[in-house]
ROTINU-697632 format. One record per residue (C-alpha): residue in three letters; x, y, z. Coordinates in Angstrom, 2 decimals. Example, Ala and Ser with C-alpha at 12.3 -4.5 7.8 and 13.67 -1.06 7.14 Angstrom:
! ROTINU-697632
resn:ALA px:12.30 py:-4.50 pz:7.80
resn:SER px:13.67 py:-1.06 pz:7.14
***
This chain:
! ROTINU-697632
resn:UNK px:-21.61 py:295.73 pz:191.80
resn:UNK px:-20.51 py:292.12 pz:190.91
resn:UNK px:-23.32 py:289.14 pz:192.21
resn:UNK px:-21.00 py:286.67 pz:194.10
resn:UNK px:-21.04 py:283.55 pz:193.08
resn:UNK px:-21.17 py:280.89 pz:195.67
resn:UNK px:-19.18 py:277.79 pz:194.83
resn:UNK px:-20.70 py:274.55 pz:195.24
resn:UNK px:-18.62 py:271.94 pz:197.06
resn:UNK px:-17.44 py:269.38 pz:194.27
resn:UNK px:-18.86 py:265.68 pz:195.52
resn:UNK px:-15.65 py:263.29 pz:195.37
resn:UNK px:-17.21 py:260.22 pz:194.02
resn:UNK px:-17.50 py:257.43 pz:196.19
resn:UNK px:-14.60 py:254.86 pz:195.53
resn:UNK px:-16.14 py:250.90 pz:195.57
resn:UNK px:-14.07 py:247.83 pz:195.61
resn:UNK px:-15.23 py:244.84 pz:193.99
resn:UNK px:-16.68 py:243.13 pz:196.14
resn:UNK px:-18.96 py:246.37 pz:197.04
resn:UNK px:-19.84 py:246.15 pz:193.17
resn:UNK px:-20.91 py:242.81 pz:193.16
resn:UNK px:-22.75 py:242.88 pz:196.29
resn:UNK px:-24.50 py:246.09 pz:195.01
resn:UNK px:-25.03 py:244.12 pz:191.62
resn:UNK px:-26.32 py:241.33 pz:193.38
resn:UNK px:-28.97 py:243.22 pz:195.82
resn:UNK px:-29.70 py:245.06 pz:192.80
resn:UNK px:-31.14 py:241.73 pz:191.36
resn:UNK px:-32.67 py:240.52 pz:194.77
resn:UNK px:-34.79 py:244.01 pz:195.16
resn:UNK px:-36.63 py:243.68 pz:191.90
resn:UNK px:-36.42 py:247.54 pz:191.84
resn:UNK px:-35.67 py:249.53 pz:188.32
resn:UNK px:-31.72 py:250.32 pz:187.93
resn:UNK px:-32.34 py:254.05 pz:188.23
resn:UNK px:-34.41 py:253.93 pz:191.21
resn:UNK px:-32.28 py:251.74 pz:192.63
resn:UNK px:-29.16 py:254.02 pz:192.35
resn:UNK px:-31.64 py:257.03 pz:193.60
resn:UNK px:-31.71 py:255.07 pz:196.44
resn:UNK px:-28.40 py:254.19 pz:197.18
resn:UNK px:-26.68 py:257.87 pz:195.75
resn:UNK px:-25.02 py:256.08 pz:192.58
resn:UNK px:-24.21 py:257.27 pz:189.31
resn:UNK px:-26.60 py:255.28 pz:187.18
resn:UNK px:-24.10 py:255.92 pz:184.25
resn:UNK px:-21.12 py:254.29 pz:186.85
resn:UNK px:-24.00 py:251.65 pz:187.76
resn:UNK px:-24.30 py:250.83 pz:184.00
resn:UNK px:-20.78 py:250.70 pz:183.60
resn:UNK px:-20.44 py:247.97 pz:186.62
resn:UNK px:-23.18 py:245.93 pz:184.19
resn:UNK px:-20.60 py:245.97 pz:180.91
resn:UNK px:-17.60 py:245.45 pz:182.93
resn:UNK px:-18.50 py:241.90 pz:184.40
resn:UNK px:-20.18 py:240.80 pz:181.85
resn:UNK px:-17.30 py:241.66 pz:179.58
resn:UNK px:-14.99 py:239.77 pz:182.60
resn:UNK px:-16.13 py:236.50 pz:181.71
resn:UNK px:-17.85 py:235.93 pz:185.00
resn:UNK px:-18.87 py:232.41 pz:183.83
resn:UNK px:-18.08 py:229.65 pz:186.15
resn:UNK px:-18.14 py:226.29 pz:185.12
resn:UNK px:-18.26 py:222.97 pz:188.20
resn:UNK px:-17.59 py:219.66 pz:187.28
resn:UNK px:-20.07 py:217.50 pz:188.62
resn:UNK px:-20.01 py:213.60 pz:188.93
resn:UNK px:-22.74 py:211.51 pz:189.52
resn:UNK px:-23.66 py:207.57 pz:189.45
resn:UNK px:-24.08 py:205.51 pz:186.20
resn:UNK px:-27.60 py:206.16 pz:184.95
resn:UNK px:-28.77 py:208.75 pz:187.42
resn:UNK px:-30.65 py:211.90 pz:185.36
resn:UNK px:-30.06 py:215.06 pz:188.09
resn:UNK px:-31.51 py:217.99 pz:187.17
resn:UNK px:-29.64 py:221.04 pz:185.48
resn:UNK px:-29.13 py:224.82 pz:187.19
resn:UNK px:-27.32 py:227.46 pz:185.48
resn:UNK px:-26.52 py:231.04 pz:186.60
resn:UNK px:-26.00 py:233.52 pz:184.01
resn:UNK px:-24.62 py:237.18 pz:185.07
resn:UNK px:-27.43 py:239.34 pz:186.31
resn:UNK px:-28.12 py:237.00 pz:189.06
resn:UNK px:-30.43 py:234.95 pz:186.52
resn:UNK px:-30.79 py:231.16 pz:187.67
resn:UNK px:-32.15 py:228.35 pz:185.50
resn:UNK px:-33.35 py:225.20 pz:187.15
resn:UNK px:-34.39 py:222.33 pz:184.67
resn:UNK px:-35.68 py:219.41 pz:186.34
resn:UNK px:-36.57 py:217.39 pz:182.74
resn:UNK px:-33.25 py:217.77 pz:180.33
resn:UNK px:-35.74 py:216.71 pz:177.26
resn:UNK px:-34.06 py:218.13 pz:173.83
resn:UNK px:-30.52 py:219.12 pz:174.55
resn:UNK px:-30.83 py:221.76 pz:171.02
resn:UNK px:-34.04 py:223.04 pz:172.76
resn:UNK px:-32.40 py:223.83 pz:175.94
resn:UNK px:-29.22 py:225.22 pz:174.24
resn:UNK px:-31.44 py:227.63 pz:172.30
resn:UNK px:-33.65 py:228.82 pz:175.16
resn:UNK px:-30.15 py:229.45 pz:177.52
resn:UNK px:-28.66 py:231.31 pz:174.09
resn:UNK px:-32.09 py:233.37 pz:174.13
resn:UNK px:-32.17 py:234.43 pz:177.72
resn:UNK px:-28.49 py:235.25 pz:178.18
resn:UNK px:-28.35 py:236.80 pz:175.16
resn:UNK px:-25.67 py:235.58 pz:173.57
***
């Protein structure tokens, strides 16, 4: 006598938009939780949560604002790298210092 063999139901992966990527990206960032326990949480692929990662980064999600201000005022510098990783620099001290420490952080 043959043992049946019961057929598990295939799960049809769940099909996100971009804008449920980046918000999932984004609270990601915001829950200071690990990337796999994260996912375990939320029922994503941490291979298709990786793959989110490389895609926008690989995008060029880097915005750039033009900002004026008055003669002679100093403001203070932000910059948000992908990851949701925000630099605030209130002194702008050695621009080559500040260039290296952005280049070190982000990476690049």
């Amino acid at each position: 006598m043959k043992a049946k063999q019961s057929k598990a139901k295939r799960r049809v992966p769940a099909q996100y938009t971009a804008a449920d990527r980046e918000r999932l990206i984004q609270e990601h960032a915001r829950s200071g939780l690990t990337k796999k326990v994260f996912c375990e949480k939320r029922g994503i692929n941490l291979t298709t949560f990786h793959g989110w990662f490389k895609r926008r980064n690989k995008s060029g999600s880097a915005r750039f604002a033009e900002v004026s201000l008055p003669a002679g005022m100093i403001a203070p510098i932000e910059i948000e790298l992908p990851r949701g990783i925000h630099i605030r620099i209130r002194d702008t001290g050695r621009l080559r210092d500040m260039v290296e420490f952005v280049r070190e952080v982000a990476g690049c």
